[in-house]
SEKETI-735770 format. One record per atom (N, C-alpha, C, O): z, y, x. Coordinates in steps of 0.1 Angstrom, whole numbers, padded with zeros to 4 digits, always signed. Layout:
ZYX...
END
This chain:
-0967-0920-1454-0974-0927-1464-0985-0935-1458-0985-0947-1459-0996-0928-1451-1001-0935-1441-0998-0948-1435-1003-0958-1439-0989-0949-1426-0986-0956-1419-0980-0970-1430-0982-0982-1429-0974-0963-1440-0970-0980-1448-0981-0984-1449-0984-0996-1446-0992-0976-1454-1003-0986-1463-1012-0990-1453-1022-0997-1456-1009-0988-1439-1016-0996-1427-1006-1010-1422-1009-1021-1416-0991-1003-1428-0984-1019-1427-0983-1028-1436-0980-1039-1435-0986-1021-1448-0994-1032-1458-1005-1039-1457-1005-1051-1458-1018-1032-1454-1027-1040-1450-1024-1046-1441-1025-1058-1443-1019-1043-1431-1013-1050-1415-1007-1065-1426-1015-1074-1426-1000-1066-1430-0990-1078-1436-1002-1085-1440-1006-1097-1437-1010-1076-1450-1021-1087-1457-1030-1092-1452-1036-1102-1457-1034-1088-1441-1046-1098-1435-1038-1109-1428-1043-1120-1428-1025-1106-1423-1018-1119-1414-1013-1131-1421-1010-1142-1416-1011-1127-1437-1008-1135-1448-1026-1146-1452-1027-1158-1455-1036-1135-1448-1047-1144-1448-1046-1156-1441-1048-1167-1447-1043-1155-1427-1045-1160-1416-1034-1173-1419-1035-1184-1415-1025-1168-1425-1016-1180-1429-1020-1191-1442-1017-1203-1444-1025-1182-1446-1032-1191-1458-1043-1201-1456-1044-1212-1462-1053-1194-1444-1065-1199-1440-1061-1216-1432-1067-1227-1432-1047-1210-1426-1039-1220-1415-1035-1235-1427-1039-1246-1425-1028-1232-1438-1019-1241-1441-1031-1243-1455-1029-1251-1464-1041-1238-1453-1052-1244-1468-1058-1255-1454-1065-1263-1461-1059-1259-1442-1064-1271-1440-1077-1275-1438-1080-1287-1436-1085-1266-1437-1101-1263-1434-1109-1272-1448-1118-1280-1448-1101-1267-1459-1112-1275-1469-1123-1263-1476-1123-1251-1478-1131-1272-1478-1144-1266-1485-1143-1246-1490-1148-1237-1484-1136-1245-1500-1134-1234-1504-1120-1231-1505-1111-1238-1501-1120-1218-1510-1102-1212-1514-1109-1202-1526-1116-1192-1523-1107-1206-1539-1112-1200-1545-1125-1204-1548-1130-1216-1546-1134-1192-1555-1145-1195-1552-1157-1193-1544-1169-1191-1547-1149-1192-1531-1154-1189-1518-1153-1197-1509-1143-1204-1510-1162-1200-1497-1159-1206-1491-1152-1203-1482-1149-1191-1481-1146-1212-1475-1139-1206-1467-1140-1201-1454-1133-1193-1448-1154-1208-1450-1159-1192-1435-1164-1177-1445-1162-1166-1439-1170-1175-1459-1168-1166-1464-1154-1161-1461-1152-1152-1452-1145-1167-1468-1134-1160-1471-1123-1156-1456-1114-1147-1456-1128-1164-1447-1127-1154-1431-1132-1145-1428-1128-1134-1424-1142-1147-1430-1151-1136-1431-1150-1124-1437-1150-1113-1433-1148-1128-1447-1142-1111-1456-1132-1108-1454-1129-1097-1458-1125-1113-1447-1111-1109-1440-1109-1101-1428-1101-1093-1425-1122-1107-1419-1121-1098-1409-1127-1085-1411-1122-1074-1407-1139-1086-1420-1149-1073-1425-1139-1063-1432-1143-1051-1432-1129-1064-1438-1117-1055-1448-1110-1054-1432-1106-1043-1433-1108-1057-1424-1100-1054-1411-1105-1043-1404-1098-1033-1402-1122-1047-1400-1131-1037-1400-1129-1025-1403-1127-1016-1395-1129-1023-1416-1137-1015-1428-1118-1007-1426-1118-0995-1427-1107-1013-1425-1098-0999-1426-1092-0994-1414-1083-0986-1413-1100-1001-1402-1100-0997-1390-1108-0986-1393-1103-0975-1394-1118-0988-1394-1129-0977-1394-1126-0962-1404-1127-0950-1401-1121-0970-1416-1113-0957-1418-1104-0949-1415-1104-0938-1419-1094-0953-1407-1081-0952-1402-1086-0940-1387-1079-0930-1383-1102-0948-1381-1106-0936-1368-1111-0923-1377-1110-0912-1372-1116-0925-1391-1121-0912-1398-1113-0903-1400-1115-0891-1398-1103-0910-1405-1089-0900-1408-1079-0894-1397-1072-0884-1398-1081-0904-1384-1074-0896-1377-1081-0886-1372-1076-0874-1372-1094-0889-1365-1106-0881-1358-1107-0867-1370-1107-0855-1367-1106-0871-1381-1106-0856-1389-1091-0848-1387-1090-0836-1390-1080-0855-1382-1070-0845-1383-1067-0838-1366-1059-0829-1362-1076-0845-1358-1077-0845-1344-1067-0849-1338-1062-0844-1328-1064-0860-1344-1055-0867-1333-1059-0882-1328-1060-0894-1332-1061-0875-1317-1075-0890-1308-1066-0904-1303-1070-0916-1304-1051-0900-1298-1042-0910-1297-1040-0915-1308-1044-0926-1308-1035-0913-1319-1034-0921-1333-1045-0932-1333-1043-0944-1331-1055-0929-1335-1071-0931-1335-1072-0945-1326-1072-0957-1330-1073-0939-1311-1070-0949-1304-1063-0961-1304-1067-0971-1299-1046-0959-1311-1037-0970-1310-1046-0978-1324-1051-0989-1323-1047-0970-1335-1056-0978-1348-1065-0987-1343-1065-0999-1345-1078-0981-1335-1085-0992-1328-1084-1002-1324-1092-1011-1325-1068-1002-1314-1062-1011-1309-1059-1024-1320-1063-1036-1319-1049-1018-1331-1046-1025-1338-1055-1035-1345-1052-1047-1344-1066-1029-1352-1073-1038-1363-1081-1045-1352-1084-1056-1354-1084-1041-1341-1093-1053-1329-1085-1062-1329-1089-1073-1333-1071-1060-1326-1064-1074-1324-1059-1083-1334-1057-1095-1332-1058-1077-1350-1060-1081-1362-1075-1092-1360-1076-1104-1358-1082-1082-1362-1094-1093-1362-1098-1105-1353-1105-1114-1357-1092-1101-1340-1089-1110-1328-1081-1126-1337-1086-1137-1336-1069-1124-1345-1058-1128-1348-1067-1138-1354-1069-1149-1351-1074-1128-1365-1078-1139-1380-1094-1152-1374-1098-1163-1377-1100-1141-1361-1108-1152-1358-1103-1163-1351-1106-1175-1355-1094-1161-1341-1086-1171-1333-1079-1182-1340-1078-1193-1335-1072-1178-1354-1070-1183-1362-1074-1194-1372-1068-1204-1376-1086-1190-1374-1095-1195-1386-1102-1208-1375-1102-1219-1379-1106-1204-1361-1109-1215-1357-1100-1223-1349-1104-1234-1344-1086-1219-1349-1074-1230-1346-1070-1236-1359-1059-1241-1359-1077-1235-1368-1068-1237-1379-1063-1250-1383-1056-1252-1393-1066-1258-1376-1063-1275-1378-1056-1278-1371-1047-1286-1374-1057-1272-1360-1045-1273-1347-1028-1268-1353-1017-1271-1353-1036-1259-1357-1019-1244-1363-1018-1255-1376-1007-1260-1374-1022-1259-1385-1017-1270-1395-1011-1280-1390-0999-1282-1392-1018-1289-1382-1006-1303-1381-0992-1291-1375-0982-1291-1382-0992-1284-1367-0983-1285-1362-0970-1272-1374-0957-1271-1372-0974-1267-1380-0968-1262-1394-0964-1271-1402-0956-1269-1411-0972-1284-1400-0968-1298-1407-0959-1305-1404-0952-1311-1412-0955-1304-1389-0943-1310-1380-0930-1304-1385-0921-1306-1393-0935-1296-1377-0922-1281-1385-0915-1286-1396-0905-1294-1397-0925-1278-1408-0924-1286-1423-0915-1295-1426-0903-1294-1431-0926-1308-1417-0916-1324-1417-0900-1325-1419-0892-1330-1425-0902-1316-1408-0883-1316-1399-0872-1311-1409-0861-1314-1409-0880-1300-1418-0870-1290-1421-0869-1292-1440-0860-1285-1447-0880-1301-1447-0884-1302-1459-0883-1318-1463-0893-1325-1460-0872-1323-1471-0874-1336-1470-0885-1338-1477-0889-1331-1486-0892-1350-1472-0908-1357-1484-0922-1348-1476-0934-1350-1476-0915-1338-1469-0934-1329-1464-0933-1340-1457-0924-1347-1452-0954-1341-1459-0956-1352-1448-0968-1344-1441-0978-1339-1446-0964-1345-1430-0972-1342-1416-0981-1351-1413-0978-1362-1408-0993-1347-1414-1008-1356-1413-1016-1349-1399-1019-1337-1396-1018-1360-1392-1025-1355-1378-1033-1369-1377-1029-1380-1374-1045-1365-1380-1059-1382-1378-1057-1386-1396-1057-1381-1408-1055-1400-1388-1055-1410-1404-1036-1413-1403-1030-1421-1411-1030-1406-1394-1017-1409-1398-1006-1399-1402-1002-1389-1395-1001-1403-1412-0984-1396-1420-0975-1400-1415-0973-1412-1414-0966-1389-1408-0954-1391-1409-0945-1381-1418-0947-1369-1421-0933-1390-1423-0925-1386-1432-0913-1388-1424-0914-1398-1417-0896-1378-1423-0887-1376-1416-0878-1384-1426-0881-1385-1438-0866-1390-1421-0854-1390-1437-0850-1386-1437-0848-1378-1428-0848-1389-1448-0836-1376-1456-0823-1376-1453-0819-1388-1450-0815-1368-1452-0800-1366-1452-0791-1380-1460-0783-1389-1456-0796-1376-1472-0790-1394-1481-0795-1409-1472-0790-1419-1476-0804-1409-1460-0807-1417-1456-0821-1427-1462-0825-1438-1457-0826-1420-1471-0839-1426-1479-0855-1419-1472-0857-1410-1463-0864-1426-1481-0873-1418-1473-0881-1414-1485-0888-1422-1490-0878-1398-1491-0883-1395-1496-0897-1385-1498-0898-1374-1493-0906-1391-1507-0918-1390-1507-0927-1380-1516-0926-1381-1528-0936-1369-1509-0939-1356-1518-0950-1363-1522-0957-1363-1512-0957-1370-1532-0968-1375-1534-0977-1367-1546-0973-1359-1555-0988-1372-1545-0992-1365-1556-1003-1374-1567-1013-1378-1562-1001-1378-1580-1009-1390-1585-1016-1382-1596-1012-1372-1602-1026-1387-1596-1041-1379-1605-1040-1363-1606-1043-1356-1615-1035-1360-1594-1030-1348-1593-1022-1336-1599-1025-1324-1603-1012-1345-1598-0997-1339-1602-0985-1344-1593-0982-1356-1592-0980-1335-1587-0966-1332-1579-0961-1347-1585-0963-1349-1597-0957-1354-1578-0944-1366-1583-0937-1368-1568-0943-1370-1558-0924-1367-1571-0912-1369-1563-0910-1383-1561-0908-1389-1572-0909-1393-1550-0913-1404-1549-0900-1413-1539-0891-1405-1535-0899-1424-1537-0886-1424-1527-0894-1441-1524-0900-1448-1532-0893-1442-1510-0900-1454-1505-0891-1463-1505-0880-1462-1500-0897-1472-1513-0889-1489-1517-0899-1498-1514-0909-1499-1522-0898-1506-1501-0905-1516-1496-0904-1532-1503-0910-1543-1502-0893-1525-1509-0887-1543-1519-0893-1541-1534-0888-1548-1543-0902-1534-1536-0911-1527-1549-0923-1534-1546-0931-1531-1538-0924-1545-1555-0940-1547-1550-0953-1539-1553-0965-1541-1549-0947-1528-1565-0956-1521-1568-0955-1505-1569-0944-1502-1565-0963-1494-1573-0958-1484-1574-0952-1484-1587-0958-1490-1596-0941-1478-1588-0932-1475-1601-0927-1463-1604-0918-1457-1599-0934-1457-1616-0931-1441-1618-0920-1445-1634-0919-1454-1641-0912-1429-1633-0901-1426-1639-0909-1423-1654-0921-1423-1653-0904-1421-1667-0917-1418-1677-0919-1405-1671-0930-1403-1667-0909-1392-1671-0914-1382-1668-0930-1382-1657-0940-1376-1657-0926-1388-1652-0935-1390-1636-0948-1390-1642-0957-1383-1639-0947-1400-1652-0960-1408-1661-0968-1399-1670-0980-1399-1672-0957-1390-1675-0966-1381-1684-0967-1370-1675-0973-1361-1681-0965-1366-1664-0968-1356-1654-0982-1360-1651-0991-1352-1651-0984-1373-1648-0998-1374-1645-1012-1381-1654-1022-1387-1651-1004-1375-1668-1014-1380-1678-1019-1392-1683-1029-1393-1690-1008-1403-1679-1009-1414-1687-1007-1415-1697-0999-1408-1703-1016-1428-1703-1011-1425-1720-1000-1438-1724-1002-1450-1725-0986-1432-1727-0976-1431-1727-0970-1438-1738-0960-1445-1738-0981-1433-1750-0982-1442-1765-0987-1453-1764-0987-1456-1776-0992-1461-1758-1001-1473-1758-0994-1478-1749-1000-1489-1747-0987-1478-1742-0981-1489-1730-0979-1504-1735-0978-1507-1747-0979-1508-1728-0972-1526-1733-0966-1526-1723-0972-1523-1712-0953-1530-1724-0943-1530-1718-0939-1545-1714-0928-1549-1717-0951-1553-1706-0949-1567-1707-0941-1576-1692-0939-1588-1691-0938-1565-1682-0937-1569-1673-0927-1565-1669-0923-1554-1670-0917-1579-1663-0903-1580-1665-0899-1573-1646-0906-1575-1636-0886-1566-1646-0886-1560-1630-0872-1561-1632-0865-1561-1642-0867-1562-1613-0855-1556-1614-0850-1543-1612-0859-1538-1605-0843-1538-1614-0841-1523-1606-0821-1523-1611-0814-1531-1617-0818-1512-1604-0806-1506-1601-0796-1510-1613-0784-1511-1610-0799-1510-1622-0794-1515-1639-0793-1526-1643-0785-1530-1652-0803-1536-1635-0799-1547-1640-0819-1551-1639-0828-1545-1632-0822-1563-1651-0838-1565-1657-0838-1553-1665-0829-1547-1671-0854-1551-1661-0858-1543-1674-0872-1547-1674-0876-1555-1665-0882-1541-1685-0896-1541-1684-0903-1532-1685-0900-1522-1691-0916-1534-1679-0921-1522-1669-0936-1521-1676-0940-1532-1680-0944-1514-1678-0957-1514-1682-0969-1512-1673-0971-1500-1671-0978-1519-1669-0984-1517-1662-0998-1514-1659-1006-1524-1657-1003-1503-1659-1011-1496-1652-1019-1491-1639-1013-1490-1628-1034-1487-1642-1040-1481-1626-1041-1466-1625-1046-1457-1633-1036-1465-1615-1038-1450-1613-1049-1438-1605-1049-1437-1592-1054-1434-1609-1071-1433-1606-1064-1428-1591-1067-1436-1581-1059-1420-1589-1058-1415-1578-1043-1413-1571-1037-1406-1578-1036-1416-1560-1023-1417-1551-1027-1409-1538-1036-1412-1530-1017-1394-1537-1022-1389-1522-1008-1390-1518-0999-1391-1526-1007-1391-1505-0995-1388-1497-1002-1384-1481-1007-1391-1472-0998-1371-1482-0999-1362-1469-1018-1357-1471-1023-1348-1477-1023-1371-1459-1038-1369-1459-1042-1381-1463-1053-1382-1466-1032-1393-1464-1041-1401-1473-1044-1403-1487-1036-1400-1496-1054-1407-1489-1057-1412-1504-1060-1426-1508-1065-1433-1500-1056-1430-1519-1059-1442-1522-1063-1440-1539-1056-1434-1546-1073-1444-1542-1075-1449-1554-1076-1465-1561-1079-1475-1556-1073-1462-1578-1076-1472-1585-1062-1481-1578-1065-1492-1574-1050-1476-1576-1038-1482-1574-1026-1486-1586-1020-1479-1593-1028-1503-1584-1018-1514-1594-1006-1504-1593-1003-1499-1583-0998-1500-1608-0983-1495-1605-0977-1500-1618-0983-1506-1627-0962-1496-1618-0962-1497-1634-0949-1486-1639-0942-1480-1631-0948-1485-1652-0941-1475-1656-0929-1483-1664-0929-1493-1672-0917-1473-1659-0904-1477-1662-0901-1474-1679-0908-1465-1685-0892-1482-1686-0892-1480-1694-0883-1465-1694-0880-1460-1683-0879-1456-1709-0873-1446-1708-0859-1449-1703-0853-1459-1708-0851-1440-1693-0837-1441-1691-0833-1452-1680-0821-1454-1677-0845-1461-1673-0845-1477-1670-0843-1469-1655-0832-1472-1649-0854-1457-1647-0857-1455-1635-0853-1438-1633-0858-1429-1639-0844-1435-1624-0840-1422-1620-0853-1412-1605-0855-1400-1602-0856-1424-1602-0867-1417-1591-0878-1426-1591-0875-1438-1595-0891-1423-1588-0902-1431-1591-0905-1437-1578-0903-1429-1569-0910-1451-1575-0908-1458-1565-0923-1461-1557-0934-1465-1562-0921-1457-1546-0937-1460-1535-0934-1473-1527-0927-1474-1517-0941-1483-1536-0940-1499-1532-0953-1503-1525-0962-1496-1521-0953-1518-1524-0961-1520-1520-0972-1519-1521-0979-1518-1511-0979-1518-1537-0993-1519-1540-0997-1507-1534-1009-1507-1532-0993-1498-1531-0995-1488-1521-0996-1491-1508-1007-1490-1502-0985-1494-1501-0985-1499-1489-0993-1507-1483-0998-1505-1471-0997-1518-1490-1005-1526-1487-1017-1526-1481-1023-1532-1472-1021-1514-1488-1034-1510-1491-1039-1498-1473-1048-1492-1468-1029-1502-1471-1027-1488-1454-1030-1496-1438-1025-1507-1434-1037-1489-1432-1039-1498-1420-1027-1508-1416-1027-1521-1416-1015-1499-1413-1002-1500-1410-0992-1489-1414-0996-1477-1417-0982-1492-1413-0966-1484-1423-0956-1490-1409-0955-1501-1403-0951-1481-1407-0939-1484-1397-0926-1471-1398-0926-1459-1396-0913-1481-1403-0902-1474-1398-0897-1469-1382-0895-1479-1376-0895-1462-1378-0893-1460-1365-0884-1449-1360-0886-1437-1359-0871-1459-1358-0859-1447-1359-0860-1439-1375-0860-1447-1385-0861-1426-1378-0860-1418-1383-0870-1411-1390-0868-1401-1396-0881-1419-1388-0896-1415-1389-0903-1427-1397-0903-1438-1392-0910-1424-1409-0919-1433-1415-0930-1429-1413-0932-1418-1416-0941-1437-1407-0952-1438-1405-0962-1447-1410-0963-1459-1409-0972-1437-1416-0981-1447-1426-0998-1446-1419-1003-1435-1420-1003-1453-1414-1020-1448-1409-1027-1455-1418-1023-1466-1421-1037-1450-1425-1047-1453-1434-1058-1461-1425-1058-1460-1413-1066-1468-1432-1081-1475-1427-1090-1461-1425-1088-1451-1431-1100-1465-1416-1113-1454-1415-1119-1449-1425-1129-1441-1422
END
């Protein structure tokens, strides 16, 4: 019984370390900061080490004791070594990612890369006023173009459109409504206050990352098999 609930703890602090890794070194996690919340991670590492020498030292067994010491030292070893690679162990969890998740985009500096897809497209995990939208890069789009779903995912208002602007897409003409969108992330970049427009119902099956996005980027390059976008400073 013992021994699980030290391989439970054991699992949960290394789940920290992964969390600490793939949250990206931002401000907080919760409502803690995040050298707090290393912090408390190592201190709970501590604290059932320390328990772990009480209990063995009370049943007298000093080798138990000893290997425990071993353990949560190198736990704690783990979570500090961790907490301050943690940018390093991200891009490259990001690469990874890239390779194996179509649309992850792998951010290292001011630049994204995005892998294709199997269908041969380059599909895009983006996120607009902060909501998940599933995206597919169309360079022949002069603008960004969301699906309605897309639209009410990210809280536009949906009743009020004017639908005055004529496009082509996959179906033939249709018309498009057009809109700014406070906020556009993809990977580590951000762009705000970005021209797009919204498809009529039934008109668009995937929502389109065009130019008025692109534009807006230091530079965007296809290369081989790799989309690459670098943002300005």
């Amino acid at each position: 019984m013992r021994n699980r609930l030290l391989l439970i703890l054991l699992l949960g602090l290394l789940l920290a370390l992964a969390f600490l890794v793939l949250h990206g070194g931002g401000a907080t996690i919760g409502d803690l900061p995040t050298q707090k919340f290393s912090s408390l991670a190592v201190k709970i590492a501590l604290a059932v080490f320390a328990a772990a020498m009480l209990l063995a030292l009370f049943r007298e067994r000093i080798s138990k004791a000893i290997l425990a010491a071993l353990i949560w030292t190198a736990v704690a070893l783990i979570l500090l070594i961790g907490y301050a690679y943690r940018l390093e162990l991200r891009e490259v969890s990001d690469r990874v990612l890239a390779e194996l998740v179509p649309g992850w985009a792998a951010t290292h500096g001011r630049t994204v890369d995005i892998a294709r897809s199997r269908g041969g497209d380059f599909s895009v995990n983006a996120q607009i006023n902060g909501a998940r939208v599933a995206m597919v890069l169309d360079s022949g789009a002069s603008a960004v173009v969301l699906t309605q779903e897309a639209a009410k995912a990210a809280g536009l208002p949906l009743e009020v459109l004017d639908y005055s602007v004529s496009v082509d897409t996959a179906n033939g003409r249709a018309r498009a409504a057009p809109v700014t969108l406070d906020r556009l992330v993809v990977g580590g970049i951000v762009e705000r206050s970005v021209p797009a427009l919204i498809a009529q119902p039934g008109q668009l099956k995937t929502s389109l990352l065009g130019m008025s996005f692109l534009n807006r980027l230091q530079s965007w390059e296809v290369r081989g098999d790799k989309l690459m976008m670098r943002s300005y400073p």
